[in-house]
N, C-alpha and C positions, 0 to 999 in steps of 0.2 A: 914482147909478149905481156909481161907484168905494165904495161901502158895499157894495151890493149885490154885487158882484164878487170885494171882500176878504171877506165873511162866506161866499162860494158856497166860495172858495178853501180858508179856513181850516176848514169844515165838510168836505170832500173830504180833506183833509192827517189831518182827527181821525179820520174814517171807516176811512184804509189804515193808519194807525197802531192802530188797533185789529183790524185783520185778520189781522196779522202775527201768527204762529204763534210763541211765543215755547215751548222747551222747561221743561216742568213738573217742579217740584223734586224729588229724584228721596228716594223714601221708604221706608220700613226693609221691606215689601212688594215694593216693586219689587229691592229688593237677595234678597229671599226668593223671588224667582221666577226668579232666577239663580244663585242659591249654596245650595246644601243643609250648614247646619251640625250638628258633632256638637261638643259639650261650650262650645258660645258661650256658657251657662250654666252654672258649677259648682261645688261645696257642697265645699269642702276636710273639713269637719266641725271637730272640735278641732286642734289642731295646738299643738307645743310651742314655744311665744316663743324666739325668733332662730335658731328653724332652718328655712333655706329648701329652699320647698316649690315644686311645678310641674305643671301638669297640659296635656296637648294639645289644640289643637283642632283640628278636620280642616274641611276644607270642601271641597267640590266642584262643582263647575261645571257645574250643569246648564240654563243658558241656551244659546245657540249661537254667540255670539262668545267669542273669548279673550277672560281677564282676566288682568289683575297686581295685586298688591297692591302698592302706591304708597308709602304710610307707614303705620306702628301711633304712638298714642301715648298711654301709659301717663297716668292720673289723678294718679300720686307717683311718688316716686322709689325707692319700695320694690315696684316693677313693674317686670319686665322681660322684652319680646317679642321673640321670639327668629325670624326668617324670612329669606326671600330674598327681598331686594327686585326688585321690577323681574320676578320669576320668572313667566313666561306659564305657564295651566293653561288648555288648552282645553276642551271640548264634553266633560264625562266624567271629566275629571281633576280628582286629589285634592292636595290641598298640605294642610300642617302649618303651625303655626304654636305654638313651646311657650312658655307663660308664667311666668315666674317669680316669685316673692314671697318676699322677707325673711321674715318671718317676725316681724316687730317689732312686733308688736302682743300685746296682752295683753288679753282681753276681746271682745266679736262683733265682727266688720269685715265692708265690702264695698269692692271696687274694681275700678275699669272699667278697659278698654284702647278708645281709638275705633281703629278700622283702614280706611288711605281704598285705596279699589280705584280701578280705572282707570272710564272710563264716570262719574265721579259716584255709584260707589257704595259709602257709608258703613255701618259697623255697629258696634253697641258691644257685647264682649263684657264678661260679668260674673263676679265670682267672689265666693264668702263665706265664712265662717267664724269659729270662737270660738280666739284663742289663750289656751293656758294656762300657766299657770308648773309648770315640770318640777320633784315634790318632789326634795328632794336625797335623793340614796342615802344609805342607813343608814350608818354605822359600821361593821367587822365588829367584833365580840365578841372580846374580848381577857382572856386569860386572869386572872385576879385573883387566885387563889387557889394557896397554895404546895403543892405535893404531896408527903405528908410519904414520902419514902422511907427513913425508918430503922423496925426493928421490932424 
């Protein structure tokens, strides 16, 4: 009987533990069905090795709770996110957020920034491009030759 009574038990404890609504991990859709991004993806094109570059992105807030953006964090060290943290943008409103890069590469690159918002909502922006090495400026032309002024 006490089998009977501890399997009744244990099978009722499995049953509410699986009932339990546990909140579903929250995914780069669900961050797209509250945030409208411009340039969370962007093509620098060539650029000249060690000169830093920067391009904006803007997002805004078209779910119906405020958001903040909590933390950005950069792939290397040659990124850098530039925002106000903590800064609430509600129902409609736009924030900026400008990204920076060194410049130190020589050859195609890409590199992420992850940015965590309030709510559990994450996203990672992307950016690319080819760095080149800048030829060196010419010489200028320096005279060589003597002018003869006597006649």
């Amino acid at each position: 009987m006490k089998k009977i009574y501890l399997m009744v038990v244990a099978l009722f404890l499995v049953v509410i533990g699986f009932s339990q609504t546990t909140s579903p991990a929250t995914t780069a859709k669900d961050v797209n069905m509250q945030i409208a991004f411009k340039n969370d993806t962007y093509n620098f094109g060539k650029i000249t090795f060690g000169k830093p570059v920067e391009y904006v992105v803007e997002m805004k807030n078209i779910g119906k709770d405020s958001l903040s953006i909590l933390n950005a964090q950069p792939g290397c060290g040659c990124t850098t996110p530039s925002f106000v943290p903590n800064e609430k943008f509600g129902p409609g409103q736009t924030v900026k957020m400008t990204i920076r890069f060194n410049g130190s590469v020589i050859g195609s690159f890409t590199r992420y920034t992850d940015v965590y918002f309030t709510g559990g909502l994450t996203k990672k922006f992307t950016f690319t491009g080819e760095g080149i090495q800048e030829a060196p400026a010419a010489a200028p032309a320096t005279a060589t030759q003597k002018i003869n002024t006597k006649n």
